[in-house]
C-alpha positions in Angstrom: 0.0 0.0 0.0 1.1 3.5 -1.0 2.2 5.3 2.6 0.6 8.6 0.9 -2.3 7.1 0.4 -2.5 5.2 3.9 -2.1 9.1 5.4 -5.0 10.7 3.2 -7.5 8.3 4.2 -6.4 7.7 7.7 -6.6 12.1 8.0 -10.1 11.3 6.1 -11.4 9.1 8.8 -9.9 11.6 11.6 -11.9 14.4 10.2 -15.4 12.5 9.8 -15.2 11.6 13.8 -14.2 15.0 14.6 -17.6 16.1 12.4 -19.6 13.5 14.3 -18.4 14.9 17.3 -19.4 17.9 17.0 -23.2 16.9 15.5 -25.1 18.4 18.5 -24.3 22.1 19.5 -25.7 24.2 22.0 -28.0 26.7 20.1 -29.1 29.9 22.2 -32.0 31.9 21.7 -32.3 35.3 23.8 -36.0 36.4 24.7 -37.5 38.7 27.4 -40.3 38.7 29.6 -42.4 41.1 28.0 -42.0 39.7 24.3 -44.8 40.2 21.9 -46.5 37.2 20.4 -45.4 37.4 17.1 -41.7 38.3 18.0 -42.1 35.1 20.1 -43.7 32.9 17.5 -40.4 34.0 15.2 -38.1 32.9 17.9 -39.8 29.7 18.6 -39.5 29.2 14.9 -35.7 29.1 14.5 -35.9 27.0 17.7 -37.4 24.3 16.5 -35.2 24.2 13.3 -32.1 24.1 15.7 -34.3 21.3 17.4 -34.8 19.7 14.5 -31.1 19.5 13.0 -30.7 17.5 16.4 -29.1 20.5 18.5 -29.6 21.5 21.8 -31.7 24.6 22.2 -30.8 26.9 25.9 -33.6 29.9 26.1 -32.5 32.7 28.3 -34.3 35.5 29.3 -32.9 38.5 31.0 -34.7 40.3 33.5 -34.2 44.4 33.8 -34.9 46.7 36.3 -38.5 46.5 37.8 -38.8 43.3 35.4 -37.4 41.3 38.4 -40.3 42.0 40.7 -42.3 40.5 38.2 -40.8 36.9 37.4 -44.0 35.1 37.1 -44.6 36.5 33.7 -41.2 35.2 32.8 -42.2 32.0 33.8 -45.4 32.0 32.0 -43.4 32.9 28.5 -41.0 29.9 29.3 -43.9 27.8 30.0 -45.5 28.8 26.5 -42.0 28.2 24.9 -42.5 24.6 26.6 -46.1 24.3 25.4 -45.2 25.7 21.7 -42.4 23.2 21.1 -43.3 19.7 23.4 -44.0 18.1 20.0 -39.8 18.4 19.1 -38.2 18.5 22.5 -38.6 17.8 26.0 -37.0 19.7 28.6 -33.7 18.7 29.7 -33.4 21.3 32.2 -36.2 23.4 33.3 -36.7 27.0 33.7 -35.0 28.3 36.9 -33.0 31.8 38.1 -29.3 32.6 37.9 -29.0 36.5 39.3 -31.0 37.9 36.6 -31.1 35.6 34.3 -34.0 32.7 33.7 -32.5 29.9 31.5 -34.4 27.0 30.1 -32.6 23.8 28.3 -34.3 21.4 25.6 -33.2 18.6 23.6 -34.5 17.1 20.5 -37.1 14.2 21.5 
């Protein structure tokens, strides 16, 4: 066997695990409590395509001045991002507080 071609297909086979590898990614999408519907409807959109390809999906929703006395309508969004995609995910981690921030995790079902 030709050494040069032992080294092309053996850097051939290195580069399709490293693909495989790195299938899933972590996809973000940045909403806020007080979203309007069809803002949210777009977002939830590209979410499910992440979804979809077979990536992971992490909402976050940050939480500004007065917005953190009122965290229950955050939690009402998350739960309609929940509702709106159940059908392609489920919920790997759900919705809870860091400081200001409200993050949410889901996986492709």
């Amino acid at each position: 066997m030709d050494y040069g071609k032992f080294k092309y297909q053996q850097k051939k086979r290195e580069h399709e695990q490293r693909k495989k590898s790195h299938a899933t990614q972590l996809k973000e999408v940045r909403i806020r409590p007080k979203i309007d519907k069809h803002d949210l409807d777009f977002k939830l959109n590209r979410a499910r395509e992440f979804l979809e390809a077979g990536h992971k999906v992490q909402f976050n929703m940050l939480f500004r001045g007065r917005e953190m006395a009122h965290q229950d309508l955050g939690r009402a969004v998350m739960a309609k991002v929940v509702e709106a995609l159940e059908e392609v995910s489920k919920v790997e981690r759900p919705a809870r507080m860091e400081g200001r921030r409200m993050t949410l995790l889901l996986t492709h079902r």
